[in-house]
Residue frames as a rotation matrix with the C-alpha (Angstrom) as fourth column:
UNK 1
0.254 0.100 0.962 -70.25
-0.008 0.995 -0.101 41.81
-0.967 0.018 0.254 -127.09
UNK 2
0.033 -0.209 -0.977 -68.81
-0.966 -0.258 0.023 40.42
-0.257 0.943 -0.211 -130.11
UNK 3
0.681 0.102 0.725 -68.71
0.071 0.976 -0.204 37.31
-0.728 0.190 0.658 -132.34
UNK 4
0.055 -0.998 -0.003 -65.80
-0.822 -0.047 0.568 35.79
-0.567 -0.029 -0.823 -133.71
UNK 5
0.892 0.442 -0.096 -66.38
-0.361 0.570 -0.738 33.64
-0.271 0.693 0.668 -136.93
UNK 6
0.435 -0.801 0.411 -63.38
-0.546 0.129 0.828 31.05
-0.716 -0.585 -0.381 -137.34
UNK 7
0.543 0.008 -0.840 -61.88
-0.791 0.342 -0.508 29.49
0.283 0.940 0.191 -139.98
UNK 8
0.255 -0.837 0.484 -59.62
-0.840 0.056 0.539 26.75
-0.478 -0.544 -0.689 -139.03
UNK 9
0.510 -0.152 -0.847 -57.64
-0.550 0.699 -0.457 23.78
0.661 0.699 0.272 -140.80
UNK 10
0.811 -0.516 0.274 -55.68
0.246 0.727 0.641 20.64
-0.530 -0.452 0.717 -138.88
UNK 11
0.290 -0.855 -0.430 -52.08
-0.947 -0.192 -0.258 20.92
0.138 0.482 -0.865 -139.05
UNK 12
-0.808 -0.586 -0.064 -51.97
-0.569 0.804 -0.169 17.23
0.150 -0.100 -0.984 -137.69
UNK 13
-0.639 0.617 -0.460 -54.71
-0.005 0.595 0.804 14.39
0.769 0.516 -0.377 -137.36
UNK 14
-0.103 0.618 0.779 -58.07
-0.993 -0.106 -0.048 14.32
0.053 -0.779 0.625 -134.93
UNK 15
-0.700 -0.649 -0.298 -58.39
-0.249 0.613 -0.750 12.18
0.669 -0.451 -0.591 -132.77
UNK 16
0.011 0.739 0.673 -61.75
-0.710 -0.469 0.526 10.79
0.704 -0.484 0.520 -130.85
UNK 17
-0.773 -0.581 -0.253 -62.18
-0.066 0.471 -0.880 9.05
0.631 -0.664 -0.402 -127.72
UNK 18
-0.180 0.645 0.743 -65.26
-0.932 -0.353 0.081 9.85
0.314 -0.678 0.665 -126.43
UNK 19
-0.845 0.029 0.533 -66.48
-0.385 0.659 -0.646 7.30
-0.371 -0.751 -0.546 -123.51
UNK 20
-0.346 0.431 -0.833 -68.87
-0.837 0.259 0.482 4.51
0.423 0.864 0.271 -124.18
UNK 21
-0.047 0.346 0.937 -71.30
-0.852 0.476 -0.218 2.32
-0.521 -0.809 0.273 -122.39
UNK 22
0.071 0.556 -0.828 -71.88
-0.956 0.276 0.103 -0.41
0.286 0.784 0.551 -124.84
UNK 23
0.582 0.753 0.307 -72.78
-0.813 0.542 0.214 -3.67
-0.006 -0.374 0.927 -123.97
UNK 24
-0.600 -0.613 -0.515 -70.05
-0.800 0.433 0.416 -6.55
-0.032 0.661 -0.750 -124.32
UNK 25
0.289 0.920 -0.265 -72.23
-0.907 0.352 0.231 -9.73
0.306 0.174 0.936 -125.95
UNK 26
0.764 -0.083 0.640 -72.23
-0.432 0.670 0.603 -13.12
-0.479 -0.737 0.476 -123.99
UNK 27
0.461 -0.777 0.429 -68.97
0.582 0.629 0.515 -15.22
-0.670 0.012 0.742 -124.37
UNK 28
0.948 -0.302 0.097 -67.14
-0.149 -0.694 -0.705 -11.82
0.280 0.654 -0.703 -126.38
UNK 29
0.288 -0.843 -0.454 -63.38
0.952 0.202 0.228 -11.67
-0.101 -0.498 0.861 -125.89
UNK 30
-0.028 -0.650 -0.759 -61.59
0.360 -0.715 0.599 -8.48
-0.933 -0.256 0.254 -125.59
UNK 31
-0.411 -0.889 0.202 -60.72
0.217 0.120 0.969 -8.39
-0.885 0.442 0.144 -128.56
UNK 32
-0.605 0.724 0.332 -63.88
0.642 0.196 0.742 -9.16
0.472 0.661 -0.583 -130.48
UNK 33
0.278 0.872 -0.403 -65.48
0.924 -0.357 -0.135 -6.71
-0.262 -0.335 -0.905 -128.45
UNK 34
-0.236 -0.508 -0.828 -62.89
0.027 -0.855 0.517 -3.58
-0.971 0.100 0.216 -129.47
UNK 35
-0.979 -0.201 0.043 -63.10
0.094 -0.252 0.963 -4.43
-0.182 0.947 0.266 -133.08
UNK 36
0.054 0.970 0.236 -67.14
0.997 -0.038 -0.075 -4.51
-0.063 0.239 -0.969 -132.65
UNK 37
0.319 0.945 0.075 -66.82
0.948 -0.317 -0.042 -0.93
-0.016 0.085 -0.996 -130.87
UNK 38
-0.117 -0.984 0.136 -64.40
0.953 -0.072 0.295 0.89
-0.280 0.164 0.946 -131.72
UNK 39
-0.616 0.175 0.768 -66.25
0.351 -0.812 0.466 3.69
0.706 0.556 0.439 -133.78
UNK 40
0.705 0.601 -0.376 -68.71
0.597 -0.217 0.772 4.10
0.382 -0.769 -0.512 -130.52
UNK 41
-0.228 -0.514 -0.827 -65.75
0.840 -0.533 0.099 6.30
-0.492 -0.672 0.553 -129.49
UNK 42
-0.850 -0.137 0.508 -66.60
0.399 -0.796 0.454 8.99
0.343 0.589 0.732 -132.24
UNK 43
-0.634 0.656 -0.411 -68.86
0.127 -0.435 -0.891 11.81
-0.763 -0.617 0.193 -131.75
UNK 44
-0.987 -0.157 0.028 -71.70
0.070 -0.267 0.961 11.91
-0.143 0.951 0.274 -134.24
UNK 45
-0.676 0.737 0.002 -74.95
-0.700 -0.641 -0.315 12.81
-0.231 -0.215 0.949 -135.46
UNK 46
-0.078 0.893 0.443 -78.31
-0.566 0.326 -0.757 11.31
-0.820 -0.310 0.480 -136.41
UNK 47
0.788 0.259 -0.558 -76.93
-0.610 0.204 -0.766 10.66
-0.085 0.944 0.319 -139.67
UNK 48
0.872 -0.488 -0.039 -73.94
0.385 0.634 0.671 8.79
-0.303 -0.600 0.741 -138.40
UNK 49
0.518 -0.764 0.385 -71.78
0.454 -0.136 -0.881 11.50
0.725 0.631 0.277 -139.62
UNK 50
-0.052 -0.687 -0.725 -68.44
0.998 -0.050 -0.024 12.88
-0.019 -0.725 0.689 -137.07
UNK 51
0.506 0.057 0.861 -68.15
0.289 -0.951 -0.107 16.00
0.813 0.303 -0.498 -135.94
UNK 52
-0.688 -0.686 -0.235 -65.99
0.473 -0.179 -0.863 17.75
0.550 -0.705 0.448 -133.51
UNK 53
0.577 0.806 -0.133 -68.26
0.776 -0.489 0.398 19.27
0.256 -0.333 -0.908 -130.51
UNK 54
0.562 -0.027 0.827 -68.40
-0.156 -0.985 0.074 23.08
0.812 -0.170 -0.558 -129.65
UNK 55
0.974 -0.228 0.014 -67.21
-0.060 -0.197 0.979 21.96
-0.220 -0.954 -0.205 -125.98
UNK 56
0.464 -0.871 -0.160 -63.85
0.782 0.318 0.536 21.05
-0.416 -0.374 0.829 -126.73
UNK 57
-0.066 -0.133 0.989 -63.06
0.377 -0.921 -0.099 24.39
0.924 0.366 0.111 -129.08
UNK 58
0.483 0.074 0.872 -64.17
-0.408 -0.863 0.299 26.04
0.775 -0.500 -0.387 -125.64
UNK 59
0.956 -0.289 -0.059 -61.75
0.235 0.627 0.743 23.86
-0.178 -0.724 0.667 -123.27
UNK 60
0.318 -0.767 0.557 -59.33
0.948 0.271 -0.167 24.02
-0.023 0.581 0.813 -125.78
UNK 61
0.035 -0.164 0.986 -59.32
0.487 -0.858 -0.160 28.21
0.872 0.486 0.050 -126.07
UNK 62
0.791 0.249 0.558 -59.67
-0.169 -0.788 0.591 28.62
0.587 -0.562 -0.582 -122.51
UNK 63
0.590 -0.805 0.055 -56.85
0.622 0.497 0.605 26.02
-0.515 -0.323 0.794 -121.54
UNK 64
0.136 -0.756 0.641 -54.65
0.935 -0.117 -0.336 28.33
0.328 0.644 0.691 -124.02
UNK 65
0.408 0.108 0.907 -55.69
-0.082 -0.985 0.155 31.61
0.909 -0.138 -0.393 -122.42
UNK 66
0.954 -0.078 0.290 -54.45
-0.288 0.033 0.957 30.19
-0.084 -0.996 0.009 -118.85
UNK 67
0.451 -0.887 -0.097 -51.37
0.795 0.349 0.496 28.77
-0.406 -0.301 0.863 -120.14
UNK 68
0.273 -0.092 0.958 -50.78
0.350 -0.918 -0.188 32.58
0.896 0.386 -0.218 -121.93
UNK 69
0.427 -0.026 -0.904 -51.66
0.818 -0.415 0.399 33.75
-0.386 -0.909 -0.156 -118.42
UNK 70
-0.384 -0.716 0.583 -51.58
0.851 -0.519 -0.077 37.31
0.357 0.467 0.809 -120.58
UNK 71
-0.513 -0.129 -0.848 -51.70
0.821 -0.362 -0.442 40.56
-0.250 -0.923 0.292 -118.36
UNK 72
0.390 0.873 0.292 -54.56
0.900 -0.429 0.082 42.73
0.197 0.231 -0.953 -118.82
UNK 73
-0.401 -0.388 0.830 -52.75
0.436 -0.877 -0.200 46.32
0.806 0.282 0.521 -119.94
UNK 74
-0.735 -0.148 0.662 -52.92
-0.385 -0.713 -0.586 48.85
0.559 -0.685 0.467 -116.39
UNK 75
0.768 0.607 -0.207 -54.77
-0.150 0.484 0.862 45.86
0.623 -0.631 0.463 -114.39
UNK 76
0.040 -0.619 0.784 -51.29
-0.653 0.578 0.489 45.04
-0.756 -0.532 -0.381 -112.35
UNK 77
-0.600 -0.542 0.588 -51.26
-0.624 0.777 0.080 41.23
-0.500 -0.319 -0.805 -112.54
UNK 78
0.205 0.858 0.471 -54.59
-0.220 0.509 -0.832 40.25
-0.954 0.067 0.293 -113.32
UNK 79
-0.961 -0.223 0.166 -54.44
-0.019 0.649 0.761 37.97
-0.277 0.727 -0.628 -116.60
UNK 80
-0.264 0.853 -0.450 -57.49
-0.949 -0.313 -0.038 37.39
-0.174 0.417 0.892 -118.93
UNK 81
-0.926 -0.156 -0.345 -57.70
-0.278 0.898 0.341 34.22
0.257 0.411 -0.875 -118.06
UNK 82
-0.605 0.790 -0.100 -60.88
0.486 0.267 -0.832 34.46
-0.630 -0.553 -0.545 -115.57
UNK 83
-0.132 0.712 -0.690 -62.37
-0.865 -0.423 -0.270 36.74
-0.484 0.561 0.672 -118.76
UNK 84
-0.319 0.232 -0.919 -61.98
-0.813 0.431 0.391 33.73
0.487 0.872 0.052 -120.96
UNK 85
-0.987 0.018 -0.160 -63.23
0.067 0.949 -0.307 31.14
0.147 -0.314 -0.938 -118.69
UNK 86
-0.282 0.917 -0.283 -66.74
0.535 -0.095 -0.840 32.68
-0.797 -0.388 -0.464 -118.05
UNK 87
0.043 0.365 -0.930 -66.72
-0.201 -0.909 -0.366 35.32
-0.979 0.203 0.034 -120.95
UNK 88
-0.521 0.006 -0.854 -67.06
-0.821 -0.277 0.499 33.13
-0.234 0.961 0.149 -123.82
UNK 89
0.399 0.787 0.471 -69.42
-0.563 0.615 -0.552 31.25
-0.724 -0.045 0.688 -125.85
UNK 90
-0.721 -0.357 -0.594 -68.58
-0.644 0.028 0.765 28.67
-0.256 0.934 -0.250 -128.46
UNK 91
-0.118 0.653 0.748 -71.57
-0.630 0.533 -0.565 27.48
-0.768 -0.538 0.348 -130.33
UNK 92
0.651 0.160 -0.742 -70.84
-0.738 0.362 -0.569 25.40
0.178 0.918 0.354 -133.44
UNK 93
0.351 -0.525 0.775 -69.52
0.328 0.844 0.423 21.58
-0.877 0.106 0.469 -133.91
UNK 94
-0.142 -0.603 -0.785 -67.14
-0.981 -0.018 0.191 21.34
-0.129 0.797 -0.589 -137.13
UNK 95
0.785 0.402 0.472 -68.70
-0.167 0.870 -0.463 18.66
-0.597 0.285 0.750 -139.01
UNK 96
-0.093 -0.912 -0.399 -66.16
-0.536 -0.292 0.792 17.03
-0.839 0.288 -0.462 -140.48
UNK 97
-0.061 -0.312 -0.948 -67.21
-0.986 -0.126 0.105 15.09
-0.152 0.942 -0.300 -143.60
UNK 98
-0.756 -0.596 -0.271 -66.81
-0.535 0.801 -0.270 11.86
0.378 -0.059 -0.924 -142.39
UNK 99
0.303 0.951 0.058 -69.33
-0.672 0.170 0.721 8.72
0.676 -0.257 0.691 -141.70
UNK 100
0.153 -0.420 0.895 -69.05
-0.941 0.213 0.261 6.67
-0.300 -0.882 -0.362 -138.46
UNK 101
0.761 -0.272 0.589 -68.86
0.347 0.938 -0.015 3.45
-0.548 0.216 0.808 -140.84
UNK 102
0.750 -0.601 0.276 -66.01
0.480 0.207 -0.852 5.09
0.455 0.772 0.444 -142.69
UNK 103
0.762 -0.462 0.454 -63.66
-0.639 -0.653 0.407 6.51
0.109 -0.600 -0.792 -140.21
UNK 104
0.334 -0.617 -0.712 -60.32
-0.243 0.674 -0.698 5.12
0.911 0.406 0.075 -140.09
UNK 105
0.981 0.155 0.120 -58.79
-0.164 0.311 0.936 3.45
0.108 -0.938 0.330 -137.27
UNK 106
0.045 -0.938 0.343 -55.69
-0.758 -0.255 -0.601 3.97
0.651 -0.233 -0.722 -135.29
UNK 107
0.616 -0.066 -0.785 -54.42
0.342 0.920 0.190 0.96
0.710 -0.386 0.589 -133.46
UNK 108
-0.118 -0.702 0.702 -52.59
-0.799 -0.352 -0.487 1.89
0.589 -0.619 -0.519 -129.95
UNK 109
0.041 -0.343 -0.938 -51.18
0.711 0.670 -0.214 0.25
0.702 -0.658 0.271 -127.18
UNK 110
-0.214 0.186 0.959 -52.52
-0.158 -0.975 0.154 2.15
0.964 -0.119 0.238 -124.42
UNK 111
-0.958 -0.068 0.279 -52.52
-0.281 0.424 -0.861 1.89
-0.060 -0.903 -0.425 -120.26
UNK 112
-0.498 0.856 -0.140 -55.73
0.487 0.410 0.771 -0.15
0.717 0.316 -0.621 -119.57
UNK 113
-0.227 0.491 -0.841 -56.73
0.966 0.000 -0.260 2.04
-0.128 -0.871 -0.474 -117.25
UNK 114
0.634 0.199 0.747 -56.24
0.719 -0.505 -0.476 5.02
0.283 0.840 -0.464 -119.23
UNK 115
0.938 -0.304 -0.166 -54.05
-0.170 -0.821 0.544 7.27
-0.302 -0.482 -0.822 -116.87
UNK 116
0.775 -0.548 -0.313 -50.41
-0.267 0.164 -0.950 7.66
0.572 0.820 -0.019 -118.09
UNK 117
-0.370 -0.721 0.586 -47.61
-0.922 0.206 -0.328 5.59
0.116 -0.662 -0.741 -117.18
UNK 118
0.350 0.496 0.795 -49.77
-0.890 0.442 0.116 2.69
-0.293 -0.748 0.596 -116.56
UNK 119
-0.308 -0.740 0.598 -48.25
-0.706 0.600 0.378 -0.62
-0.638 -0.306 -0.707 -116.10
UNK 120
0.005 0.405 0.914 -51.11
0.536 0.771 -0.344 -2.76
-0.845 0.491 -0.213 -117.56
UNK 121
-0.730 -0.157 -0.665 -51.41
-0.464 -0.600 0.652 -2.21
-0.501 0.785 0.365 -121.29
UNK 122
-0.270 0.465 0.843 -53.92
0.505 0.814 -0.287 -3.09
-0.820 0.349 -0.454 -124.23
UNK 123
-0.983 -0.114 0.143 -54.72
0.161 -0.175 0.971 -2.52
-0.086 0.978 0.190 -127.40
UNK 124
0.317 0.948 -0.005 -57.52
0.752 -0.255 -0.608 -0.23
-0.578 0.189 -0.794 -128.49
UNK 125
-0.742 -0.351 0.572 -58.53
0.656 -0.559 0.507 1.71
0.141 0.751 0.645 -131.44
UNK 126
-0.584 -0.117 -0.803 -59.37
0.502 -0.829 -0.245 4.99
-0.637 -0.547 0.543 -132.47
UNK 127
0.445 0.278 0.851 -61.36
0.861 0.127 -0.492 6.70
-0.245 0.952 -0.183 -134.70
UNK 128
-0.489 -0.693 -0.529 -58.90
0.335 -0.709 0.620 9.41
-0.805 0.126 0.579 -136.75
UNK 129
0.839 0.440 0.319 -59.87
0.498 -0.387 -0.776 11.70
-0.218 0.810 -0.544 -139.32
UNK 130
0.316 -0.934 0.165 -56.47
0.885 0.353 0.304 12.73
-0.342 0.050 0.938 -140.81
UNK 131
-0.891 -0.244 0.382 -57.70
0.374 -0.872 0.317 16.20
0.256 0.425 0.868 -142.37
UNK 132
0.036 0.944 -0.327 -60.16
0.981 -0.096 -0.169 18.52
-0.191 -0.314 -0.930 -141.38
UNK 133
-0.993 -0.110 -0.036 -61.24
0.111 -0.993 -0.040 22.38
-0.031 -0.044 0.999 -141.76
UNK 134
0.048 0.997 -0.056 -64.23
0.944 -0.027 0.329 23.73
0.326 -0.069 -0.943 -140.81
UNK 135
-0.595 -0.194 0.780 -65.21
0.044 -0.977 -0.210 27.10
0.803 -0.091 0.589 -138.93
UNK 136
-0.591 0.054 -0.805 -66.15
0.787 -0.182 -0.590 27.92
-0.179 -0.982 0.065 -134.86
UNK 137
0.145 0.558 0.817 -68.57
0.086 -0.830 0.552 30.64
0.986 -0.010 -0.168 -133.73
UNK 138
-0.670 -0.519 -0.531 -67.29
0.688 -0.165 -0.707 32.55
0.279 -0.839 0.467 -130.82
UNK 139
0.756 0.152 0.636 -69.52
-0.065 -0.950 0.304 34.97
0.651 -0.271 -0.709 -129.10
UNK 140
-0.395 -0.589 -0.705 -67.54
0.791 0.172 -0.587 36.93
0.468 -0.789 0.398 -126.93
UNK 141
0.526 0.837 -0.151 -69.69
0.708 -0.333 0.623 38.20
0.471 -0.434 -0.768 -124.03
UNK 142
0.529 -0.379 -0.759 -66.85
0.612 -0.449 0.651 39.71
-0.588 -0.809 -0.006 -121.71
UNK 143
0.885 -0.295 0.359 -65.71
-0.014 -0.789 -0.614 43.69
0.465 0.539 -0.703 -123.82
UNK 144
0.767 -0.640 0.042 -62.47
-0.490 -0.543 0.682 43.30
-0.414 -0.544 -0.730 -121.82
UNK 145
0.155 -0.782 0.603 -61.08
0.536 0.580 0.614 40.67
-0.830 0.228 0.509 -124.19
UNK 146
0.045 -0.196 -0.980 -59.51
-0.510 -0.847 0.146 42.62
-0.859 0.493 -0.138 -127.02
UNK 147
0.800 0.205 -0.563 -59.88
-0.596 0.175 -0.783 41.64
-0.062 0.963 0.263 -130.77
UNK 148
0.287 -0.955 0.076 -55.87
-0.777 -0.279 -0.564 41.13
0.560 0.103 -0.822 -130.69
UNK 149
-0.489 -0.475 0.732 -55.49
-0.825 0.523 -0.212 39.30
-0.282 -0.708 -0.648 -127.35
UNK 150
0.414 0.747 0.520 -58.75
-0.643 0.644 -0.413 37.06
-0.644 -0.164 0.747 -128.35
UNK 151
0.767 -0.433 -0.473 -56.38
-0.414 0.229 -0.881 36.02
0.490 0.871 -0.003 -131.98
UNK 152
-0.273 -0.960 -0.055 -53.22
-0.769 0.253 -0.587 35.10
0.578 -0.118 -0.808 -130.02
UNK 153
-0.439 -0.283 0.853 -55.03
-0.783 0.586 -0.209 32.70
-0.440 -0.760 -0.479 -127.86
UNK 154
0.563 0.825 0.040 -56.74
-0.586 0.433 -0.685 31.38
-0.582 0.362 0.728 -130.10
UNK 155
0.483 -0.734 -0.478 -53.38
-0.768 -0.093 -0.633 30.94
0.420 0.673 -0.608 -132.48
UNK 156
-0.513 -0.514 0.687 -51.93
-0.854 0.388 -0.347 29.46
-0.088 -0.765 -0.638 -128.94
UNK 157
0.374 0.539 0.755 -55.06
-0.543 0.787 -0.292 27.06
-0.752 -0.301 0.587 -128.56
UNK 158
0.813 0.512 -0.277 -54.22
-0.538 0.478 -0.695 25.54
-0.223 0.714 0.664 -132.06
UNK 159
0.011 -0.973 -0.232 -50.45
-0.466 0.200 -0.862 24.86
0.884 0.118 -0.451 -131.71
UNK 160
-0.522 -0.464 0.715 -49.99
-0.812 0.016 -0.583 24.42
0.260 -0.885 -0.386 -127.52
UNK 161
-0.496 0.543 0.678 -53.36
-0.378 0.568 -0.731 22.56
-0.782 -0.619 -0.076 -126.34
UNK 162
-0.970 -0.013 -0.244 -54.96
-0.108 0.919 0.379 20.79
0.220 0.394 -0.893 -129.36
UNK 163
-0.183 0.982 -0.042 -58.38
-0.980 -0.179 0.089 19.62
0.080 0.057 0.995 -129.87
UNK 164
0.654 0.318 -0.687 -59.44
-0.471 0.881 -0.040 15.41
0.592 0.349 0.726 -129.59
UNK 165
0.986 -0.159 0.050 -57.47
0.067 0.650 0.757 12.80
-0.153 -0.743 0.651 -127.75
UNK 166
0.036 -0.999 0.007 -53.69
0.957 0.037 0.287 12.74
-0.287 -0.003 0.958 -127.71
UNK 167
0.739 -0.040 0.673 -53.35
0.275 -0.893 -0.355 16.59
0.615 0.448 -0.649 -128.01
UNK 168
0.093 -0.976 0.194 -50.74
0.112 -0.184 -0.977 18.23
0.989 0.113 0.092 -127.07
UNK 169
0.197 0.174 0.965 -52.12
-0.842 -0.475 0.257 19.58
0.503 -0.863 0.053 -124.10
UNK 170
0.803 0.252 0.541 -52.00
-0.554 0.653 0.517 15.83
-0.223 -0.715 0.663 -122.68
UNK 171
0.022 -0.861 0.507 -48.68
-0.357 0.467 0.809 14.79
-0.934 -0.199 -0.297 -123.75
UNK 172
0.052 -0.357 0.933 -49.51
0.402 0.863 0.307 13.98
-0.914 0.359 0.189 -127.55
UNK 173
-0.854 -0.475 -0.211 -49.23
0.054 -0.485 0.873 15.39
-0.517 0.734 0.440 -131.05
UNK 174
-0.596 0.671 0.441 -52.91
0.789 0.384 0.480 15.15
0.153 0.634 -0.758 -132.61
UNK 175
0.247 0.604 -0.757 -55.53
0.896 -0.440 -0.059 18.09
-0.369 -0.664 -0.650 -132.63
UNK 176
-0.240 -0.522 -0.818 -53.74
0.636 -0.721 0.274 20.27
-0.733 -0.455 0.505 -133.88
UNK 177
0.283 0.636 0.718 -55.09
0.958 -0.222 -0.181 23.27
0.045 0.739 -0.672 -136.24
UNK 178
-0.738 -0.501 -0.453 -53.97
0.592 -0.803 -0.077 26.72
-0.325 -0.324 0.888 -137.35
UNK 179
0.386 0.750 -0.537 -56.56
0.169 -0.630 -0.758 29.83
-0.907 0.202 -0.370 -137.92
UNK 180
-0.442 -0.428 0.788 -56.47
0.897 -0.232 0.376 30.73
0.022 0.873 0.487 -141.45
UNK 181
-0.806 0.098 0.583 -58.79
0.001 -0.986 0.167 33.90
0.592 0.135 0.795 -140.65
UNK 182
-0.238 0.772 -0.590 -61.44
0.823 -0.163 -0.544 35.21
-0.516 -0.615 -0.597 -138.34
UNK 183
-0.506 0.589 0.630 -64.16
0.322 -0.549 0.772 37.24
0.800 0.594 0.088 -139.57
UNK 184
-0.835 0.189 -0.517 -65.67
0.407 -0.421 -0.811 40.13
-0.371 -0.887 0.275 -136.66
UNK 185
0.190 0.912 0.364 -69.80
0.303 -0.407 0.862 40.94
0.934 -0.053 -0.353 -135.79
UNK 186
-0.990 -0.069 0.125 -70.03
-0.085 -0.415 -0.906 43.55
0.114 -0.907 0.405 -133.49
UNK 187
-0.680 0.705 -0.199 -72.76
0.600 0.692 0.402 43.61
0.421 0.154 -0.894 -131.66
């Protein structure tokens, strides 16, 4: 087992999206209800400040290790993707600095149903944080990923698949973040 201490910076803006139940209040329009809740899409703490969660760093590093699909040296075929889907841990958010009453807002025109392509459209915002850098704790539980292979997918995750809504991985440009260094505890 080892742990993988991350550094990472945005090479392009985050992006949040997260789902929301909130109430809409009697006789609201559309309209007047987006610009109420808009920031109810960010993730954030108790102090109403944003932070990126640990899960998507680990979506985001295993989605990069499957689209690698790189071949585990005198295994045959076998790829390290099924190591990196079970054999890591990421457990740190990347606060990012930002309160949920100051977060700026992206305006889109987006399907109303959310699935791309979609015919109906409407207008809803985002909350965006335009710079970030922060740092990831990786354990990595499974000794068959290599120091080397664990850096290139990680490199991959920050260019290919993207972190927050519109990332690359889904067809858009946001998310994105390169490693400026990783710092190794063996264990």
């Amino acid at each position: 087992m080892k742990t993988a201490i991350c550094y990472l910076k945005s090479t392009s803006p985050y992006v949040q999206g997260k789902y929301h139940t909130t109430e809409k209040n009697n006789k609201e329009g559309y309209d007047e209800y987006e610009d109420r809740t808009w920031r109810e899409r960010s993730h954030y703490d108790e102090k109403g400040e944003l932070f990126i969660p640990c899960h998507q760093f680990s979506q985001c590093i295993k989605s990069s290790a499957k689209y690698l699909s790189i071949q585990i040296l005198g295994k045959g075929k076998s790829t390290y993707t099924k190591h990196f889907a079970s054999g890591i841990i990421v457990d740190s958010d990347v606060p990012l600095g930002v309160k949920k009453n100051d977060v700026e807002k992206l305006t889109l025109h987006v399907p109303s149903d959310g699935r791309p392509g979609g015919s109906n459209r409407v207008i809803k915002n985002f909350p965006m944080v335009k710079e970030w850098e922060g740092q990831i704790t990786v354990t990595i539980l499974d000794d068959i990923i290599r120091k080397d292979v664990f850096e290139q997918v990680l490199r991959s995750a920050g260019v290919f698949i993207g972190v927050g809504t519109f990332r690359p991985a889904n067809r858009g440009v946001n998310g994105r973040f390169e490693v400026e260094r990783i710092e190794w505890v063996e264990d």
